[in-house]
N, C-alpha and C positions, 0 to 999 in steps of 0.2 A: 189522450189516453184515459185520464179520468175520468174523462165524461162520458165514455163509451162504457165505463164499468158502472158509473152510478144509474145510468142505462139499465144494463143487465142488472142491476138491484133489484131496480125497481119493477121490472116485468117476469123475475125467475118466480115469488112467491104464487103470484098468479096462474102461474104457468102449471106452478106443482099442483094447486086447487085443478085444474082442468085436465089432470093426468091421470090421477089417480080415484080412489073411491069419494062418494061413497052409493052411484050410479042410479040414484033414484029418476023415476021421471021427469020433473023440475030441473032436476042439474042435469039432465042430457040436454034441456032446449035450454039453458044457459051456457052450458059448456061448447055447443053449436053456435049459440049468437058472439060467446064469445071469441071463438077464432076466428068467424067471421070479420068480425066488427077488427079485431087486431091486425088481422092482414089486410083488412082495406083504410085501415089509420096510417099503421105504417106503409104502404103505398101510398096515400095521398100526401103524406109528411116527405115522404122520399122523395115525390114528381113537385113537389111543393118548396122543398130546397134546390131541386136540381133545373125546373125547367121554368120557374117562376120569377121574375124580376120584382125585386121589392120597391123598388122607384117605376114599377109598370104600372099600367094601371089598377085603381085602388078596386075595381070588380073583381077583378082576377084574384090580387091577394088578398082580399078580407072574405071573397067567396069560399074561396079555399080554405081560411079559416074559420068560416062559419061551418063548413059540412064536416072540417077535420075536428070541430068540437061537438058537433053532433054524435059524429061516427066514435067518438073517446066517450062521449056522456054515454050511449049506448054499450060502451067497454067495460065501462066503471060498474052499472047499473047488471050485467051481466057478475060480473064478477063478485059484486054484494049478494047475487040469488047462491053463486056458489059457495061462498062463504058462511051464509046462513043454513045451505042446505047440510056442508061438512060439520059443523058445528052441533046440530040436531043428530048426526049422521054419529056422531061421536060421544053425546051426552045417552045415544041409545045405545051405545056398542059398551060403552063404559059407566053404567050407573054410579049415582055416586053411592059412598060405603054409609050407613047407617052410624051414626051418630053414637058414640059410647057415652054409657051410661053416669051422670054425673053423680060423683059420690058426697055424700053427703059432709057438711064442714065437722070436722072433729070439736066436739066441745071444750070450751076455756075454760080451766080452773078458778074460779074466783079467788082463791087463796093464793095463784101465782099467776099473777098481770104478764110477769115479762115472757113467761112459753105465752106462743104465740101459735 
């Protein structure tokens, strides 16, 4: 059961970058590669536990491993444009606030060291 939740950890943040804004051009073909690319990982992870023999032959399961890290590095690499694109998406929606004015240090009395 916890490994089914650390599961959902790990692919709800994703999920929320490819739900919501911030819909510029670049994150709609990230956001397209990226549900692509996640339903065909997890399809292949899923026909890959379920119909694969791990003492079958060695084409079969490192084939399958090699495309299902393929199709994840293409996940990953989707999800980095989205990331970057919210990021941008949010540094423009929310400037930062201008910087307050440094005042200047109050001067020391030579005649009294310990005011500080």
């Amino acid at each position: 059961m916890e490994a089914w939740l650390a599961i959902l950890a790990c692919f709800l943040p994703p999920m929320a970058l490819g739900l919501f804004p911030p819909r510029t051009p670049k994150w709609r073909r990230a956001r397209k590669q990226f549900w692509v690319t996640f339903v065909l990982a997890a399809a292949i992870g899923a026909a890959s536990v379920a119909f694969i023999d791990p003492a079958g032959p060695a084409v079969l399961v490192f084939g399958a491993l090699v495309v299902f890290a393929t199709v994840a590095t293409a996940w990953c690499y989707s999800v980095a444009i989205m990331r970057t694109e919210w990021s941008e998406w949010r540094a423009l929606r929310n400037p930062p606030s201008p910087p307050e004015p440094v005042a200047s240090k109050p001067q020391r009395d030579p005649a009294k060291p310990w005011l500080k």
